[in-house]
N, C-alpha and C positions, 0 to 999 in steps of 0.2 A: 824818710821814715816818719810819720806818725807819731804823736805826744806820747808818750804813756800818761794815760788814764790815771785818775784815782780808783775807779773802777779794778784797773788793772792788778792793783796792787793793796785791795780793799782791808784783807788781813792777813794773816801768817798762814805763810805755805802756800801764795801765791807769789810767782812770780816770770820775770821778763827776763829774756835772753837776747841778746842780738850775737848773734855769733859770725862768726867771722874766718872763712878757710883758704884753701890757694883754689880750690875749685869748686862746681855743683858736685860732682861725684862724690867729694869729700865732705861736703855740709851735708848732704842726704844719709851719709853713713850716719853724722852725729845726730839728726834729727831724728833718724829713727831707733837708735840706741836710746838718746832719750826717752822717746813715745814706749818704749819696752820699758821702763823704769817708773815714769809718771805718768797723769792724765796729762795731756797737751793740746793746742789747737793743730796739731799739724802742721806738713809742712806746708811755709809761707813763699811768698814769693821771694824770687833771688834778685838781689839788686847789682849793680855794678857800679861803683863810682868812679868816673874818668879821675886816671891819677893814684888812683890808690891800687895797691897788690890785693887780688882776692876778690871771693865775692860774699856777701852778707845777707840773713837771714833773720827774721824776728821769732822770735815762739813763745809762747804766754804757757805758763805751767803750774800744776796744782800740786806740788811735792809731796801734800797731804793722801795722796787719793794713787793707785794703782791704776793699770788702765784694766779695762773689761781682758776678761780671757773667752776664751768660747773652746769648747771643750767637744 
């Protein structure tokens, strides 16, 4: 995975997640529960790491900010 940025995490109410579940099915449920709650970049790509249980996801998020509704 990728550095986190100072960009990333420039002020309050940004932030980085790397989450981590037993499966994709189950990261895609929390990624988009999150995206329902905050502004985020979406879901990222899934990694697998040899050796380790699960698979893992990054998400960058703006806690400050709701996402768009469309009505």
């Amino acid at each position: 995975m990728r550095e986190i940025s100072e960009q990333h995490i420039s002020e309050p109410g940004l932030v980085v997640l790397d989450i981590t579940a037993a499966d994709e099915e189950t990261l895609g449920l929390v990624v988009a529960q999150l995206e329902e709650r905050w502004a985020t970049s979406g879901p990222a790509p899934v990694r697998r790491v040899p050796g380790r249980a699960g698979v893992t996801s990054r998400v960058y998020a703006d806690i400050r900010r709701t996402p768009a509704t469309t009505t």
